[in-house]
N, C-alpha and C positions, 0 to 999 in steps of 0.2 A: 547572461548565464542561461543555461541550456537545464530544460524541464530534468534531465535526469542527474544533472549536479545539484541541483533544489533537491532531488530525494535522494540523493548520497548525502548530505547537508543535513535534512533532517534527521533521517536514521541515524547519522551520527548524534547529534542532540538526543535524539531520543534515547539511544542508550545509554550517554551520560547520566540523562534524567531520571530511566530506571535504578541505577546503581546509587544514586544519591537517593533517591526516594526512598529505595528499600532503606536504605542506611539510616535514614531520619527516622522510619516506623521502625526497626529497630531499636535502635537508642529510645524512643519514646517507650515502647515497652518495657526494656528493660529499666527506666524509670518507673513503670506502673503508672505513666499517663495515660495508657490504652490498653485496653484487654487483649488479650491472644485473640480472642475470637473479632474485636472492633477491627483489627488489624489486619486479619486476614480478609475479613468483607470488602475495608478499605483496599486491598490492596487488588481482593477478586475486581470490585469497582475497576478498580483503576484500568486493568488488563483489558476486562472488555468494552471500554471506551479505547483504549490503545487500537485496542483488533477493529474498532470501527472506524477509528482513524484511519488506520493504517489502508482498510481495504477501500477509504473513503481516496486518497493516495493514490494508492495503483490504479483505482477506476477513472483520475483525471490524466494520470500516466500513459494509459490504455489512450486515452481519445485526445492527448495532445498528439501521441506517437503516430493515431491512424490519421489526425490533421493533417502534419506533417507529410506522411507516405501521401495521403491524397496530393496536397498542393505538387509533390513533385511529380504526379501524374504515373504511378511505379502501379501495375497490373494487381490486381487484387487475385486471392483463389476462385473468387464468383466470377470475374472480369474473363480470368484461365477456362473456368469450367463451361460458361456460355461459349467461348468462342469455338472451344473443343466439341460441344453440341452441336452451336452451326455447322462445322467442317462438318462432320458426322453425318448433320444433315442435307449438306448439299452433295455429300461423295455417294450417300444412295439414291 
């Protein structure tokens, strides 16, 4: 299975899990097991651990993707820019 079907995979999960989660602290407050205000912290909690996830995520997404581009040997923008330097410098 290929890195970016594991993070269509997740995000799918994960949105699952927002929508049930909210649903649960819901329902819990409107029982009065939780205050408006527990609920809301809980839930800020919850978001920015999500956010740190998530850019936890992208940041191994990023450096499977440039693995990958490396092993197939595929020119970088530095790779393009040095070479356009050299020309540069040996045409004057």
């Amino acid at each position: 299975m290929k890195p970016v079907d594991l993070l269509y995979m997740g995000l799918g999960a994960a949105f699952l899990a927002k929508d049930k989660f909210t649903e649960v602290i819901d329902e819990l407050e409107k029982r009065g097991e939780v205050s408006r205000d527990e609920a809301k912290r809980f839930l800020d909690d919850a978001k920015s651990r999500a956010k740190h996830e998530e850019e936890a995520v992208a940041a191994r997404v990023r450096e499977e993707v440039r693995k990958v581009l490396e092993e197939m040997g595929l020119a970088t923008k530095d790779d393009i820019a040095e070479l356009k330097a050299l020309l540069k410098k040996k045409s004057a």
